[in-house]
C-alpha positions as CSV (number, residue, x, y, z in Angstrom):
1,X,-1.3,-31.6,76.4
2,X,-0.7,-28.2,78.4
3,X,2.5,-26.4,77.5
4,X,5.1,-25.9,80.4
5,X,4.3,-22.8,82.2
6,X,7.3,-20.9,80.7
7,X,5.5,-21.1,77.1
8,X,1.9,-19.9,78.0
9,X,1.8,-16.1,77.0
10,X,2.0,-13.3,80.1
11,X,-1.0,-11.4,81.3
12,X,0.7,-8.4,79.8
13,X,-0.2,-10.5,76.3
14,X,-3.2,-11.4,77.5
15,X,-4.1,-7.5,78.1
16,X,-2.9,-6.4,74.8
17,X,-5.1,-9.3,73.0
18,X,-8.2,-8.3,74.5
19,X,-7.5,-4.4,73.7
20,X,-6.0,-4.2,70.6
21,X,-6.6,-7.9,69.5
22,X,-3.5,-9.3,68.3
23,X,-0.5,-11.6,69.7
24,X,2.9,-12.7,68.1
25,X,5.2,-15.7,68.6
26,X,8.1,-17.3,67.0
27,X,7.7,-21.1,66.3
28,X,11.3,-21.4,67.2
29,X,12.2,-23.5,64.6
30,X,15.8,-23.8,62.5
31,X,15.9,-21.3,59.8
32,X,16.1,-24.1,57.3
33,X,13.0,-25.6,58.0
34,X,11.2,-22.7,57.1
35,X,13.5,-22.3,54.1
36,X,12.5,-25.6,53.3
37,X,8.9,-25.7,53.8
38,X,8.7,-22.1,51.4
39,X,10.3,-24.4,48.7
40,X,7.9,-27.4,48.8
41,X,4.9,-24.5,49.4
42,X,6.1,-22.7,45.9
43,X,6.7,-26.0,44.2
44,X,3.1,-27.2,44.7
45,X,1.6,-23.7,44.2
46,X,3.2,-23.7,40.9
47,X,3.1,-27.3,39.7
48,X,-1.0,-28.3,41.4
49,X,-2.3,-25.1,41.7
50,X,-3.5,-24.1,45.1
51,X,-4.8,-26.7,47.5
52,X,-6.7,-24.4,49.8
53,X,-8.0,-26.8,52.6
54,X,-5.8,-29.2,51.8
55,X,-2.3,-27.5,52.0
56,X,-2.0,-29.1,55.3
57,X,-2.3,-33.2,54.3
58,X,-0.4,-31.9,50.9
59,X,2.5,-30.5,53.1
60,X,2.1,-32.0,56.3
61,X,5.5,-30.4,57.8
62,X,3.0,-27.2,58.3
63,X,2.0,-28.9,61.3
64,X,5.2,-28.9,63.2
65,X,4.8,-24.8,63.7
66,X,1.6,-25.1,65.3
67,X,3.3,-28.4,67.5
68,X,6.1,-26.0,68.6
69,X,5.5,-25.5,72.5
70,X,5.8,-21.2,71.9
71,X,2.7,-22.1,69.7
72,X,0.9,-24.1,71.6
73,X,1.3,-22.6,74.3
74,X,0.1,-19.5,73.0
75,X,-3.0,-20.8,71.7
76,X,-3.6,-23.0,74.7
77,X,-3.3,-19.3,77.0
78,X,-6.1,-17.9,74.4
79,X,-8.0,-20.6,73.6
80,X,-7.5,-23.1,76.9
81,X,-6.9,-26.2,76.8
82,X,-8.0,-29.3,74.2
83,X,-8.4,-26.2,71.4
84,X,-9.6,-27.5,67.7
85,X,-7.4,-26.7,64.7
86,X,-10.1,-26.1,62.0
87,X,-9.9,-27.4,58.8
88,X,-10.6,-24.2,57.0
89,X,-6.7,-23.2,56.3
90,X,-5.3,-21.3,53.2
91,X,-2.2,-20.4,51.9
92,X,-1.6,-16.7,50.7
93,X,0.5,-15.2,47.9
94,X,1.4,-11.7,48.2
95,X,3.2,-11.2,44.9
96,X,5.6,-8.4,43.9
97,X,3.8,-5.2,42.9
98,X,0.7,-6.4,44.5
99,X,-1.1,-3.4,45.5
100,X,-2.8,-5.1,48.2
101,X,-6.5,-5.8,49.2
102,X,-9.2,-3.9,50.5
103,X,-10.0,-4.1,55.1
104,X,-12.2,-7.2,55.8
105,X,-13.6,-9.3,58.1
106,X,-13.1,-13.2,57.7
107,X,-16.6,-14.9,57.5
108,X,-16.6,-18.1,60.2
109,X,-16.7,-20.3,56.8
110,X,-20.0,-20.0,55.9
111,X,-21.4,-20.1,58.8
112,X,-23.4,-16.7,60.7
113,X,-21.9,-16.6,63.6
114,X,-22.8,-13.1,65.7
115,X,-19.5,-11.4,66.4
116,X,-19.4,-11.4,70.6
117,X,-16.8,-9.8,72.4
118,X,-15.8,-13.2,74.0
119,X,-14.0,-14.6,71.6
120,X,-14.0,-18.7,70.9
121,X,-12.1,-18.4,67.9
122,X,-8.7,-16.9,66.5
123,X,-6.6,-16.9,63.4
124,X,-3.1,-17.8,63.0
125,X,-0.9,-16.1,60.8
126,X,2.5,-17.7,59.4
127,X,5.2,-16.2,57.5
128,X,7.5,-19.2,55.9
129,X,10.4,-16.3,55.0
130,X,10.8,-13.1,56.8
131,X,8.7,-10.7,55.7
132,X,9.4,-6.6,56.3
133,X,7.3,-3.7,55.8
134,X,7.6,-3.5,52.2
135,X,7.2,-7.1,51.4
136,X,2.8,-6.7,51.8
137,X,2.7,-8.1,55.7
138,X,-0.7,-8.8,56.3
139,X,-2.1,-5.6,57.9
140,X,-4.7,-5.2,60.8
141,X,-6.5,-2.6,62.6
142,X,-5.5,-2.6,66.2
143,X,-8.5,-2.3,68.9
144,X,-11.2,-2.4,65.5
145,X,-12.4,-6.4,66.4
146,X,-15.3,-5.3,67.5
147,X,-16.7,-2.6,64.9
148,X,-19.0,-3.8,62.3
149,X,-17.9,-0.3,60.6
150,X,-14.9,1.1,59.2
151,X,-14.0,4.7,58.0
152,X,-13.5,3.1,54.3
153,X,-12.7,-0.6,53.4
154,X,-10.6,1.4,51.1
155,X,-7.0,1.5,52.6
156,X,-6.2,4.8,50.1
157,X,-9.3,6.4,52.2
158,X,-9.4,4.5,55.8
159,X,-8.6,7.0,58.7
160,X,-8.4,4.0,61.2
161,X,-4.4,3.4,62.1
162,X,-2.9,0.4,61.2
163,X,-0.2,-2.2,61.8
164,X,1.8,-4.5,59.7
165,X,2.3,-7.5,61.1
166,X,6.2,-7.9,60.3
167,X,9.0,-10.6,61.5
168,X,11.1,-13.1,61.1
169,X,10.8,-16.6,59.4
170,X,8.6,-18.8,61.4
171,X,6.6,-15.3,63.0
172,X,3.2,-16.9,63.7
173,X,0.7,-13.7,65.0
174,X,-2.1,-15.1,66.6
175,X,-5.3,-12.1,66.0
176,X,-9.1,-11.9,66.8
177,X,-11.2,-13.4,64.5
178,X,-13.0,-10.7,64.2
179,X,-10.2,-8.5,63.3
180,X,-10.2,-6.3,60.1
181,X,-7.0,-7.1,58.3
182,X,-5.5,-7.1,54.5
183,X,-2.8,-8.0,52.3
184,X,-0.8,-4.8,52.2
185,X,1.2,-3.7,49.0
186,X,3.9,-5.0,48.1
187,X,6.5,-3.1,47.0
188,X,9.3,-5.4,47.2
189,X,10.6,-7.8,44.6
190,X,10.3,-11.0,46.9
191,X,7.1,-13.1,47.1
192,X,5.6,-13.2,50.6
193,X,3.5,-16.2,51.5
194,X,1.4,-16.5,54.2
195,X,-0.3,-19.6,56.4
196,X,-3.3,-18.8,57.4
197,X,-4.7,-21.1,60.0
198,X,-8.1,-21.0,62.4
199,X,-8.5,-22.2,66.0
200,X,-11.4,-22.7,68.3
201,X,-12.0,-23.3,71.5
202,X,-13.8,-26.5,72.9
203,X,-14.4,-25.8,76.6
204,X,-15.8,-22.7,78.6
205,X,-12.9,-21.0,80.3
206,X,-12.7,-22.7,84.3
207,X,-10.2,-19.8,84.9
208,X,-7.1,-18.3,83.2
209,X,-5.1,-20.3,80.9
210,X,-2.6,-18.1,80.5
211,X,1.1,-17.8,82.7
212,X,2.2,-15.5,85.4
213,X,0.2,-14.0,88.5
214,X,-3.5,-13.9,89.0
215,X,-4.5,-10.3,88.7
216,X,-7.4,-7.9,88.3
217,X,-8.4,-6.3,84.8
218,X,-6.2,-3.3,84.8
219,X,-7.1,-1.4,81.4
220,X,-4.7,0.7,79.8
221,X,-5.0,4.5,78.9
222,X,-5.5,3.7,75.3
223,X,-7.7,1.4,75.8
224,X,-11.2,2.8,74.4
225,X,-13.7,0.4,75.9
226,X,-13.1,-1.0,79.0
227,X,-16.5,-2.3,79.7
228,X,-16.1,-4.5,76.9
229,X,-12.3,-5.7,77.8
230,X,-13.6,-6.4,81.0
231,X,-16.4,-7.9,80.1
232,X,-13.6,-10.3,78.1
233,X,-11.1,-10.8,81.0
234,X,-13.5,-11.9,83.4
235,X,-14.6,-14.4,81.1
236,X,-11.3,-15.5,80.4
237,X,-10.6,-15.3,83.8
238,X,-13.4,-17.7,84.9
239,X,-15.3,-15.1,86.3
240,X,-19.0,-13.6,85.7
241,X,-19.4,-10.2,84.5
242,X,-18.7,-7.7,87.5
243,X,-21.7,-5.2,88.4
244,X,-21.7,-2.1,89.3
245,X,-24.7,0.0,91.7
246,X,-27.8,0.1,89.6
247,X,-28.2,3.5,88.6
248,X,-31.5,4.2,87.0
249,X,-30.3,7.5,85.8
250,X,-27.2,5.6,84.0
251,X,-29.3,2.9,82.9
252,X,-31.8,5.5,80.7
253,X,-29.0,7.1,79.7
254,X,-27.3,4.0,78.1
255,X,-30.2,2.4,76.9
256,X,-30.4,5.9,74.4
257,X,-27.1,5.8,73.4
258,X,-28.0,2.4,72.0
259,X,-29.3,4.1,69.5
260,X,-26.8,6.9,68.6
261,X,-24.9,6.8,65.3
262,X,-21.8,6.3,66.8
263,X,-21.2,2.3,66.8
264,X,-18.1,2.6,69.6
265,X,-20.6,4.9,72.3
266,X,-23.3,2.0,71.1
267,X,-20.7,-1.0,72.2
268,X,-19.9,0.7,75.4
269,X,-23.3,1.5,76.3
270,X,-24.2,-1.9,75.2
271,X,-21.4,-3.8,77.4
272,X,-22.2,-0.6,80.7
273,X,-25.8,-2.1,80.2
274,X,-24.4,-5.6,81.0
275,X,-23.0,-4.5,84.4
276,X,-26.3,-3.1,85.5
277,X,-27.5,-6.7,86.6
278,X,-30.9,-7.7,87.1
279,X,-32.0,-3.5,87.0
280,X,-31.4,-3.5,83.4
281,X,-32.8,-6.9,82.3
282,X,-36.1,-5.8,81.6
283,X,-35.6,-2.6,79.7
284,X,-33.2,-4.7,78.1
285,X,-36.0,-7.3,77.0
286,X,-38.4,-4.9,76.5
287,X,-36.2,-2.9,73.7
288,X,-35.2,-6.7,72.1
289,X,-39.1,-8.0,71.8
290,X,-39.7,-4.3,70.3
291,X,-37.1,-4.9,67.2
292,X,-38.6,-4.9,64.1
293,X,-38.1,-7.2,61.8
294,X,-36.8,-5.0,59.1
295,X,-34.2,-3.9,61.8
296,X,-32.9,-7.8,62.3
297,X,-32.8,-8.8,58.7
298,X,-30.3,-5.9,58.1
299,X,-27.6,-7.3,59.7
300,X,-27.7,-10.4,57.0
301,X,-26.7,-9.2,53.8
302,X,-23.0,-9.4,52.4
303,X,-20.8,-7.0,53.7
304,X,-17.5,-6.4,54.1
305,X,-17.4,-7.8,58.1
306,X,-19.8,-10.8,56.9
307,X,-18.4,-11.8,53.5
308,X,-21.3,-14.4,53.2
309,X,-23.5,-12.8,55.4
310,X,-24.6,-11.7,58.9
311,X,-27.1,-12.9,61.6
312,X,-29.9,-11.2,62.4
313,X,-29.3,-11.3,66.2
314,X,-26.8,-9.0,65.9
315,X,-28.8,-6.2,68.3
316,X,-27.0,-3.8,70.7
317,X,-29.5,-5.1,72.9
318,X,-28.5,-8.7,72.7
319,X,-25.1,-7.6,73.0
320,X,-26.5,-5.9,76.4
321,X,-28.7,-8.8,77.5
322,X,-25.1,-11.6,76.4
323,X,-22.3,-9.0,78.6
324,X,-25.2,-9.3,81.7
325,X,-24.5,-13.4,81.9
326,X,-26.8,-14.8,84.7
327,X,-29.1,-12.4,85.8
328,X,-30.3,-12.3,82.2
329,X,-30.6,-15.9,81.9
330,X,-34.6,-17.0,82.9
331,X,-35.9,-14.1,80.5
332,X,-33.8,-15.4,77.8
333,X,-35.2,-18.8,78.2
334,X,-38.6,-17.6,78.1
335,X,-37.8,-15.7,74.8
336,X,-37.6,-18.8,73.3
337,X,-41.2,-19.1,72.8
338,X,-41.7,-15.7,71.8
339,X,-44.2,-15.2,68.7
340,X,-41.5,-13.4,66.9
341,X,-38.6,-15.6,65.3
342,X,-36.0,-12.8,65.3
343,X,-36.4,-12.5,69.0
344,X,-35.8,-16.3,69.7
345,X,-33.0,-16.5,67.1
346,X,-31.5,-13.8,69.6
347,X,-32.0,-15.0,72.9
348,X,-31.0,-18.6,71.7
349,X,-27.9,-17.0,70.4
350,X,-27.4,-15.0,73.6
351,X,-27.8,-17.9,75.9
352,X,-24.7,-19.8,74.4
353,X,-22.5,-16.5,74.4
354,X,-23.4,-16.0,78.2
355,X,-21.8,-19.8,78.5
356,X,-21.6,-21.8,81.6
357,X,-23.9,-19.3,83.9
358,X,-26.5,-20.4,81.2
359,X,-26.2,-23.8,81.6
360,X,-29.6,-24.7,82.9
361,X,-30.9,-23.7,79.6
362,X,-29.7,-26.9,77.5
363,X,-33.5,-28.0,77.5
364,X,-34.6,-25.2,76.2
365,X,-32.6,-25.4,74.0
366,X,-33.0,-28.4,72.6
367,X,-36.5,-27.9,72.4
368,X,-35.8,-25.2,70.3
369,X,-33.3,-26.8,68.2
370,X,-35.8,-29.9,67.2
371,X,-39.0,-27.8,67.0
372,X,-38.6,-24.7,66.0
373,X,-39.3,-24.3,62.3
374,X,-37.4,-21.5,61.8
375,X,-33.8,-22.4,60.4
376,X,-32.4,-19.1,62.4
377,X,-33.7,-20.6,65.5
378,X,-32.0,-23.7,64.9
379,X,-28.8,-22.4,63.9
380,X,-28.0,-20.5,66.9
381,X,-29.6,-23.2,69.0
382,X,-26.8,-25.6,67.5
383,X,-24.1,-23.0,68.0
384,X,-25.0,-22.0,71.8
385,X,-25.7,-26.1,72.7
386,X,-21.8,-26.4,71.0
387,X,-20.8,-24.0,73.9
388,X,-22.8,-25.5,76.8
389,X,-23.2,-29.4,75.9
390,X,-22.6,-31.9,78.5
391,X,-25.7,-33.8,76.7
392,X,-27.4,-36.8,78.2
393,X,-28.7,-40.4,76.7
394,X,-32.2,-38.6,77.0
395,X,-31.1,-35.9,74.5
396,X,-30.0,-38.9,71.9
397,X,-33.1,-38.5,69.8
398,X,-33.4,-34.3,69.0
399,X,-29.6,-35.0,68.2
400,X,-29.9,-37.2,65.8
401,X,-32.6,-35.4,64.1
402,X,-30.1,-32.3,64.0
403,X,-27.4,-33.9,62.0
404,X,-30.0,-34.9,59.7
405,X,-31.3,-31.1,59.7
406,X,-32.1,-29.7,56.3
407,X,-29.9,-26.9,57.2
408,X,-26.4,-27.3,56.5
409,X,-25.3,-25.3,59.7
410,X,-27.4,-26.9,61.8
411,X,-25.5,-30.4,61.0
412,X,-22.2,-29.0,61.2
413,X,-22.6,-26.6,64.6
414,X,-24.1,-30.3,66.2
415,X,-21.4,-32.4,65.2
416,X,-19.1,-29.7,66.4
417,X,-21.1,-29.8,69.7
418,X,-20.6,-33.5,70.1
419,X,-16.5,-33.4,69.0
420,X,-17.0,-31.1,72.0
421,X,-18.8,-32.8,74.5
422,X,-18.5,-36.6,73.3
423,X,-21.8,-38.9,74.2
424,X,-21.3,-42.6,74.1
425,X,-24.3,-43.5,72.1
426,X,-24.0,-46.4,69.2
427,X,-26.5,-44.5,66.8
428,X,-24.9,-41.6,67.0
429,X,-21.5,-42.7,66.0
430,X,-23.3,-44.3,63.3
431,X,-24.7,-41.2,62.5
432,X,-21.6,-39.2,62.9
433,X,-19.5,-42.1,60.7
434,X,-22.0,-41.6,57.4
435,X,-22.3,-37.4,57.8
436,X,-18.3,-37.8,57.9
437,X,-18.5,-39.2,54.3
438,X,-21.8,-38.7,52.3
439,X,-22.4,-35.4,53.8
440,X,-22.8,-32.2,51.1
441,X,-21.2,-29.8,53.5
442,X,-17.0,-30.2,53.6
443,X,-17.1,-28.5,57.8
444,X,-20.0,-30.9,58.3
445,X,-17.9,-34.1,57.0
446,X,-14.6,-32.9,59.2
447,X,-16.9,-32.5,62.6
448,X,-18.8,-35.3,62.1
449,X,-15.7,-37.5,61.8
450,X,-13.7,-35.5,64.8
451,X,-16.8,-36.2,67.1
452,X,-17.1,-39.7,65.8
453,X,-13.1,-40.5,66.9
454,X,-14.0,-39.1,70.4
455,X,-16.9,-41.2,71.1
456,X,-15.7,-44.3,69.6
457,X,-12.2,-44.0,70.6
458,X,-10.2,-43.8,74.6
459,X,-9.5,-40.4,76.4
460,X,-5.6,-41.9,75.5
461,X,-5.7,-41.4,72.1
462,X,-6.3,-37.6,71.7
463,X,-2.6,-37.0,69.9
464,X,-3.7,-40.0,67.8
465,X,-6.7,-38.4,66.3
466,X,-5.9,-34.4,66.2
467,X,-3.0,-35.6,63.7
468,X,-5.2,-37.8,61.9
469,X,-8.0,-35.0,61.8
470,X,-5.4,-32.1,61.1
471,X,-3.7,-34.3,58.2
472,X,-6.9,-35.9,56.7
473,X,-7.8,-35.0,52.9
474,X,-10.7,-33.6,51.9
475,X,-12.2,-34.9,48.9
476,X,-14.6,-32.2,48.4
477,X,-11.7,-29.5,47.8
478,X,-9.8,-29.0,44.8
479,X,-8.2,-25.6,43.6
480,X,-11.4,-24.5,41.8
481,X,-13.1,-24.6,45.3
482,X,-10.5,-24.7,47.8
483,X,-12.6,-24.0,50.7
């Protein structure tokens, strides 16, 4: 259900989202509620341990804060409409004298997602009590989503300026995924607890979501890449990536700066690359089939931005070849069959950030997602056919074999794809109804059974199965692995 107009965020929000990457509302609830619901979370902190995953279905009052129409309509003007709550949630404890944690990036739970500009996921922050500066807010790094890199992870050493995320009971700030944040210290003598909640998105933006006047990207002065924050509104917007006069003068000089040390003049020449159009496609390819392999593979170690690990399509050049959209498209597809892996895993990993404009690549795809014997390959296969969908009774059989897949993101990102796009199809649900219980993968069992409700069920009973999804229980998690 769309929020009334009045409770979708401004373009003014929408502005300071894409730029600095961060959003707050108030759930608008009495103040006794949230006194309430910081008893009952303290009680079965102290008494069970903590639930992780299952904080929601142990308290399931949580859920009225993200029902509030401020919240919803928030998320709705970010995300668009029919958004997924995701079941990965967690419930923080800042105690007294807590010196805080080290800057980090959230990991998409296990999975390798690359970290695009256009962002299909968020996290939701909320504060049961009201928390002030010295209570250890949960800190961020405004306008940093996008860096891989930070000064120092240390926040003693960091040079980067940061925020506190501050407020009142029932403040709910609504940040980037991909945002660097930490528990600050706290020098108070009052708990804090924090919600922590994730979001995606389940359709391609049509056009804005948000409230207010149409308008055109206007960047502010602060703002320290405007290629890329255009590159963002227009998606957001419904809109392909604008171009500017191919310039082959421009174009050498930002395909050199892709190599430069500096990882913001990299981003920016990356995303300036992307408005070049068809000009800059094939120097573009060119410099992705020359990576080495050596080059790919360092992006997957454990790191502070990919607590589990990264994906080896994260390339400036992929980044390029994704901000481009269309014109990039045909040479992507025929990257799929290249001899190296590295460069498939990328352009099949490209093709679903582009979204919609590469829509006539879903048979690629596919092919690629049930022949390719590379598990890379398959992965971002999974994750770009979760973007475009729309699948067919032909594609029944390559679907089926991915949720039997012997790689655990493979299953998951396809029955994500299929909550997504539902496909009436009796094996499937069959499928989908034995992943959602004998499945070894926790995200695998909650898709599987969020895709299955959707194609067994009527387009009248979506309220009926988000609360049944949001309040199910997973077996699987316990306080000794709570997500």
């Amino acid at each position: 259900m769309t929020p009334h107009n009045a409770h979708l965020l401004t373009v003014d929000d929408i502005h300071r989202f894409i730029t600095d990457g961060y959003v707050q509302v108030n759930a608008g609830l009495p103040a006794e509620f949230h006194r309430d619901l910081y008893e009952k979370i303290e009680t079965v902190l102290e008494e069970e341990g903590n639930p992780g995953n299952n904080i929601l279905p142990r308290i399931p009052e949580i859920r009225r804060v993200f029902d509030q129409p401020s919240v919803r309509g928030a998320l709705t003007s970010l995300l668009g409409p029919g958004y997924l709550m995701h079941p990965h949630r967690y419930c923080h404890l800042n105690k007294p004298g807590s010196p805080g944690q080290q800057w980090h990036k959230d990991d998409y739970v296990f999975d390798h997602n690359v970290r695009h500009a256009r962002c299909r996921w968020v996290m939701a922050f909320y504060y049961p009590q009201d928390v002030s500066e010295d209570m250890g807010p949960t800190g961020i790094l405004p306008g940093r989503q996008h860096y891989n890199r930070i000064s120092d992870c240390d926040a003693a050493r960091s040079t980067e300026s940061a925020l506190g995320l501050t407020g009142p009971a029932g403040t709910v700030s609504i940040v980037n995924f991909d945002s660097w944040h930490r528990a600050t210290a706290n020098a108070s003598d009052k708990k804090r607890y924090m919600l922590k909640f994730q979001f995606t998105r389940t359709r391609e933006p049509g056009g804005p979501s948000w409230g207010g006047r149409k308008a055109e990207w206007n960047p502010s002065n602060g703002n320290a890449h405007p290629a890329v924050s255009e590159i963002v509104w227009n998606w957001m917007s419904g809109l392909e990536p604008a171009s500017v006069k191919p310039n082959g003068a421009s174009i050498d000089r930002y395909l050199s700066a892709l190599d430069g040390p500096d990882e913001g003049a990299r981003l920016q020449a990356a995303y300036e690359l992307g408005r070049r159009g068809d000009s800059a496609v094939e120097p573009l390819v060119e410099r992705l089939c020359a990576t080495q392999v050596e080059d790919a593979l360092a992006s997957v170690p454990k790191n502070p931005a990919n607590p589990t690990g990264g994906n080896p399509s994260e390339l400036t050049s992929a980044y390029a070849l994704s901000a481009m959209g269309r014109p990039a498209v045909s040479r992507l597809e025929e990257l799929l069959e290249d001899d190296k892996w590295w460069v498939r895993a990328a352009a099949a990993d490209v093709l679903g950030d582009i979204g919609l404009p590469a829509s006539t690549s879903r048979p690629a795809l596919l092919r690629s997602l049930g022949e390719d014997e590379n598990a890379w390959v398959r992965r971002n296969a999974s994750e770009s056919l979760a973007v475009l969908g729309d699948f067919v009774p032909g594609d029944v059989p390559v679907l089926r074999s991915a949720l039997a897949d012997e790689d655990e993101r493979v299953r998951r990102n396809i029955a994500f794809a299929l909550a997504r796009h539902p496909l009436r199809d009796a094996s499937l649900v069959d499928d989908l109804a034995v992943r959602s219980v004998e499945d070894e993968g926790r995200y695998v069992r909650y898709y599987a059974q969020a895709a299955a409700a959707r194609m067994a069920g009527n387009a009248g009973n979506e309220s009926l199965w988000e609360a049944m999804l949001a309040t199910r229980w997973c077996p699987l998690t316990t306080p000794k692995s709570a997500f």
